[in-house]
PABA-35320 format. One record per residue (C-alpha): y, z, x; residue number from 1; residue in one letter. Coordinates in steps of 0.1 Angstrom, whole numbers, plus 5000, padded with zeros to 4 digits. Each point is the difference from the previous one (the first is absolute). Layout:
% PABA-35320
+------+------+------+-----+---+
:   py :   pz :   px :   k : r :
+------+------+------+-----+---+
:    Y :    Z :    X : NUM : A :
...
+------+------+------+-----+---+
END
This chain:
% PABA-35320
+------+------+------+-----+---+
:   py :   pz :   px :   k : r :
+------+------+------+-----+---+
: 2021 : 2223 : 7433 :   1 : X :
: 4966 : 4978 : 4994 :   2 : X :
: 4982 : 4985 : 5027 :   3 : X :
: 5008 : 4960 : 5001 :   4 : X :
: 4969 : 4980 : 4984 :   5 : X :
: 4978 : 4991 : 5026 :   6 : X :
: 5011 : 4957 : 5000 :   7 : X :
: 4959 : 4980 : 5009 :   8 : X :
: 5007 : 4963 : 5008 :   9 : X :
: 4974 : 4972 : 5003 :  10 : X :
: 5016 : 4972 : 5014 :  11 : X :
: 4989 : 4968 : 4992 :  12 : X :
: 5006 : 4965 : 5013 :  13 : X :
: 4994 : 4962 : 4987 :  14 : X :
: 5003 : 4976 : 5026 :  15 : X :
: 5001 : 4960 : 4996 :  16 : X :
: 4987 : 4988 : 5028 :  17 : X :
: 5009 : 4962 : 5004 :  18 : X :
: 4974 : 4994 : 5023 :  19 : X :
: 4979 : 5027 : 5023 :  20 : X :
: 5007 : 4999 : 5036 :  21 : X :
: 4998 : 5029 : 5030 :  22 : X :
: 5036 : 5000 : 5001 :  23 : X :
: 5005 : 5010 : 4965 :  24 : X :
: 4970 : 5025 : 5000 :  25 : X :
: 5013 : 5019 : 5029 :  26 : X :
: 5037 : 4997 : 4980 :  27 : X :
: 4983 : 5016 : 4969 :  28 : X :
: 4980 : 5025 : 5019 :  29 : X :
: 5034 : 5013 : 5013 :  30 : X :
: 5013 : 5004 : 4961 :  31 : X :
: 4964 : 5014 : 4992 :  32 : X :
: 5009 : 5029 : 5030 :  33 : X :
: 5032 : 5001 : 4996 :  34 : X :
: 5002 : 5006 : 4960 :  35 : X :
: 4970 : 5020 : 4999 :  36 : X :
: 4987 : 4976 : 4972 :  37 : X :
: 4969 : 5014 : 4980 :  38 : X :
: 4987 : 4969 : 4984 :  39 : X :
: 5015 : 4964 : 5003 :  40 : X :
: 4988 : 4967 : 4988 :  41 : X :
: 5005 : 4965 : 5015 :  42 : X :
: 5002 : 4973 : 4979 :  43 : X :
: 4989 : 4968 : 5021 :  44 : X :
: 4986 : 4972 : 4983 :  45 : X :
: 4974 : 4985 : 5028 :  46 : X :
: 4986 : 5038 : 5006 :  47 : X :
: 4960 : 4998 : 4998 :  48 : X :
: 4976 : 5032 : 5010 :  49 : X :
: 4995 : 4979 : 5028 :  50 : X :
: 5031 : 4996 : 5019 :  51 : X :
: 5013 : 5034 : 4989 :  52 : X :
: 4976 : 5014 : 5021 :  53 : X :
: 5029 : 4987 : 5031 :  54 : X :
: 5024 : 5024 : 4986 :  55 : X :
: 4986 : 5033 : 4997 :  56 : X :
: 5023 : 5028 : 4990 :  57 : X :
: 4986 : 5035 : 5014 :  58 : X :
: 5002 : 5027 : 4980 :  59 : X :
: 4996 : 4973 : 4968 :  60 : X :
: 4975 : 4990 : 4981 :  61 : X :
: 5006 : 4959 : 4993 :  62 : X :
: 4985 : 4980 : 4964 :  63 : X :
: 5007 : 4969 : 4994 :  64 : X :
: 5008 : 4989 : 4963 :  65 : X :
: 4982 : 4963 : 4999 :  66 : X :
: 5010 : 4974 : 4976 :  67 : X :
: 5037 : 5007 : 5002 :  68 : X :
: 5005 : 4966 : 4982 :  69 : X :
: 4976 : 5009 : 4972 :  70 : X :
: 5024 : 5027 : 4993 :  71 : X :
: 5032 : 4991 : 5003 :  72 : X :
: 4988 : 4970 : 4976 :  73 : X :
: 4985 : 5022 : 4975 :  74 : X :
: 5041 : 5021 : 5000 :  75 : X :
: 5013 : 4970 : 5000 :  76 : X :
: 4978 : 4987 : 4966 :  77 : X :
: 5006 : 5031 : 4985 :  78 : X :
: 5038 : 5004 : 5004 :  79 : X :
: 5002 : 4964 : 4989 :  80 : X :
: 4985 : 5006 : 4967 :  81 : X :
: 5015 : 5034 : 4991 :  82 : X :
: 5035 : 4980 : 5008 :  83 : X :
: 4989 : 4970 : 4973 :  84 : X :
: 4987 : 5022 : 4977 :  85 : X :
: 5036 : 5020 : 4999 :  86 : X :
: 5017 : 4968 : 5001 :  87 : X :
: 4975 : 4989 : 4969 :  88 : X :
: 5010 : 5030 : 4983 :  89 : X :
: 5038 : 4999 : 5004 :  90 : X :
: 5001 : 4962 : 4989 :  91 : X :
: 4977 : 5009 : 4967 :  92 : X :
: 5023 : 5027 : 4993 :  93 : X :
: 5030 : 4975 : 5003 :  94 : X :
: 4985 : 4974 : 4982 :  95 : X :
: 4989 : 5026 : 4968 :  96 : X :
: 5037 : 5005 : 4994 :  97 : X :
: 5010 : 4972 : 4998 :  98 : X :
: 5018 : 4995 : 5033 :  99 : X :
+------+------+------+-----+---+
END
């Protein structure tokens, strides 16, 4: 009989915060422990380098991706006009036969 393939996990979390407060840190400091999370990522939109320096994770290094809005714009252009050009594409297709 084979040996059973040794199983490596690297468990990550994504967290929406809704706010930061002490409560909730210590809350998801707990899960951190708890879960033996390896990398985890908190999406909060009023987090600056600044005030992330309250909330220190040890044992983490923290970034802080800036101009959240910038990108979520830029997915949100480029989504949109991938969708119109399908939905051009579709109605010139209709339109060539005669539909």
């Amino acid at each position: 009989m084979s040996p059973s393939p040794r199983v490596h996990s690297f468990p990550v979390l994504q967290w929406n915060a809704g706010g930061l407060s002490q409560s909730k840190r210590t809350e998801f400091l707990m899960i951190l422990h708890e879960k033996e999370i390896d990398v985890f990522s908190i999406m909060e939109a009023n987090l600056t380098s600044e005030n992330l320096k309250n909330y220190l994770f040890k044992e983490y290094s923290l970034y802080v991706l800036p101009n959240f809005k910038q990108v979520a714009s830029g997915i949100k252009k480029e989504l949109t006009a991938r969708c119109q050009e399908r939905i051009n594409s579709r109605f010139s297709h209709y339109k060539s036969n005669g539909n």
